[in-house]
VOPAGU-2260 file (C-alpha; in pm, 1 decimal, decimal comma):
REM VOPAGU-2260
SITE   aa  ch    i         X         Y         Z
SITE  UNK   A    0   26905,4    -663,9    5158,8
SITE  UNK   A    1   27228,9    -484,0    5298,7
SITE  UNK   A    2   27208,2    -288,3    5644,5
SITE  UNK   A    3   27333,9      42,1    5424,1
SITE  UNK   A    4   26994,4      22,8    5189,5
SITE  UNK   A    5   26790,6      79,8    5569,0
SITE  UNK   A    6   26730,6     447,8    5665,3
SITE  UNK   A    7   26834,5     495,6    6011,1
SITE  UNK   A    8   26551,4     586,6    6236,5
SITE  UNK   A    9   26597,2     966,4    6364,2
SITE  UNK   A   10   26645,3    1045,0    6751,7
SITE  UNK   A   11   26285,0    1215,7    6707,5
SITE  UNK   A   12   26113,8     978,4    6512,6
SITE  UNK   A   13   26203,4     695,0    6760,7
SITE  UNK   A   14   26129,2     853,7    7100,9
SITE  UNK   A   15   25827,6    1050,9    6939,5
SITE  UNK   A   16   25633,2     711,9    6944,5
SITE  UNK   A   17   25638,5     645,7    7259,3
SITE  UNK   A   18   25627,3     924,7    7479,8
SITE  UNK   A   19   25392,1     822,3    7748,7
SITE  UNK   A   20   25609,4     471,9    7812,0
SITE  UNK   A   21   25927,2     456,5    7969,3
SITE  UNK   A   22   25952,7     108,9    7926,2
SITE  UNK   A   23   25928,9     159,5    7570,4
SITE  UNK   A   24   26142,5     422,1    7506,6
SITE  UNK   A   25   26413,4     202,2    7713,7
SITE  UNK   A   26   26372,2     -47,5    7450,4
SITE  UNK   A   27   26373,6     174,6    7150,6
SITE  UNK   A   28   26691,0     315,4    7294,1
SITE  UNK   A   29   26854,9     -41,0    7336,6
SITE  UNK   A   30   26742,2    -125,8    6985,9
SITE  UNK   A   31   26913,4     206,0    6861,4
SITE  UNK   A   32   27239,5      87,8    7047,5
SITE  UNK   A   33   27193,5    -261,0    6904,4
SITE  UNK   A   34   27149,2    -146,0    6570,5
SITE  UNK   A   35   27466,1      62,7    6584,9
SITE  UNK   A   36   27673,1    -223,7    6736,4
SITE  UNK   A   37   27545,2    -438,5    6414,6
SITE  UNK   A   38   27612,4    -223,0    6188,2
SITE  UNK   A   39   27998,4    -199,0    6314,0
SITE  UNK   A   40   27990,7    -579,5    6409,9
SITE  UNK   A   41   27733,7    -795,6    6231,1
SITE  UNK   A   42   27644,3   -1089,5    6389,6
SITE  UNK   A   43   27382,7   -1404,4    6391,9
SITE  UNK   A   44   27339,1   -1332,5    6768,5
SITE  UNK   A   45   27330,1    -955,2    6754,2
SITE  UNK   A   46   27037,3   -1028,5    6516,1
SITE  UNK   A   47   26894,3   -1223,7    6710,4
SITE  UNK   A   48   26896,0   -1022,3    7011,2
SITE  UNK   A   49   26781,4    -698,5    6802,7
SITE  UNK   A   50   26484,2    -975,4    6665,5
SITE  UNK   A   51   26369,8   -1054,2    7016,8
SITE  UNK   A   52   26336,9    -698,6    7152,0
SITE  UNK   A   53   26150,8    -554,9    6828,0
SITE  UNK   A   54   25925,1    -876,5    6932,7
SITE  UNK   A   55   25846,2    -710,6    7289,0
SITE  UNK   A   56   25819,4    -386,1    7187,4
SITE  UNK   A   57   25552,8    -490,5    6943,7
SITE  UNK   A   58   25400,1    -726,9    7174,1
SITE  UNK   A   59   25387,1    -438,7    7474,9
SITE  UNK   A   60   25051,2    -343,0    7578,7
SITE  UNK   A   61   25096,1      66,2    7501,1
SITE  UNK   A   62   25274,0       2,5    7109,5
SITE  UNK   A   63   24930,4      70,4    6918,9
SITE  UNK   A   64   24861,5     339,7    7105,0
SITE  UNK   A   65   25157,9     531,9    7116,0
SITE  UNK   A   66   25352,9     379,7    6757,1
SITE  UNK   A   67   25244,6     718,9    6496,5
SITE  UNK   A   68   25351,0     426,2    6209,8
SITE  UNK   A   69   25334,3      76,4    6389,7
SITE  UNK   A   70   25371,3     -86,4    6016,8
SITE  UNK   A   71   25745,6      45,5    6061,7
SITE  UNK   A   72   25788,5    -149,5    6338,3
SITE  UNK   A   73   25707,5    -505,7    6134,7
SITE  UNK   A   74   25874,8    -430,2    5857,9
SITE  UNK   A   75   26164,8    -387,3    6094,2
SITE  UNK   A   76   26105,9    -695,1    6251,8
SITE  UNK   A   77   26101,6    -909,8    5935,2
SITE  UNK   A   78   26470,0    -769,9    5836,1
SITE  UNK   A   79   26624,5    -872,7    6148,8
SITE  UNK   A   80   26469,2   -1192,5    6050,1
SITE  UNK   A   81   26606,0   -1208,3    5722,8
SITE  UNK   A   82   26948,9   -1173,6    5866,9
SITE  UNK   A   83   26987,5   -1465,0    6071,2
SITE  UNK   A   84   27103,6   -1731,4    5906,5
């Protein structure tokens, strides 16, 4: 699976998730920037980095409550898996 075949999230629909946690909308924001850097400059490490943060943003104690579609999130995760070699 190519990068291009993944819709990018929307500024909305990522900060509309977590509105109540700064912390997490400091990590959505670093995985937006992450994602962007990939996409321009793909890289085994830049996957890995992008892999550990959707990791602690899942793992945070407010993601349940405040993900509208936390399934998004994991299916996420397991791309960024599939791209390190």
């Amino acid at each position: 699976m190519s990068l291009t075949e993944i819709t990018p999230p929307t500024s909305a629909s990522i900060h509309s998730a977590t509105t109540y946690s700064s912390e997490l909308s400091q990590i959505e924001d670093w995985l937006n920037v992450l994602a962007k850097t990939y996409a321009m400059h793909p890289s085994d490490g830049l996957a890995k980095v992008i892999t550990y943060y959707l990791s602690r943003l899942i793992k945070h104690d407010d993601f349940i409550a405040f993900a509208s579609q936390p399934c998004h999130y994991f299916t996420m995760l397991k791309f960024w898996r599939e791209q390190i070699s």
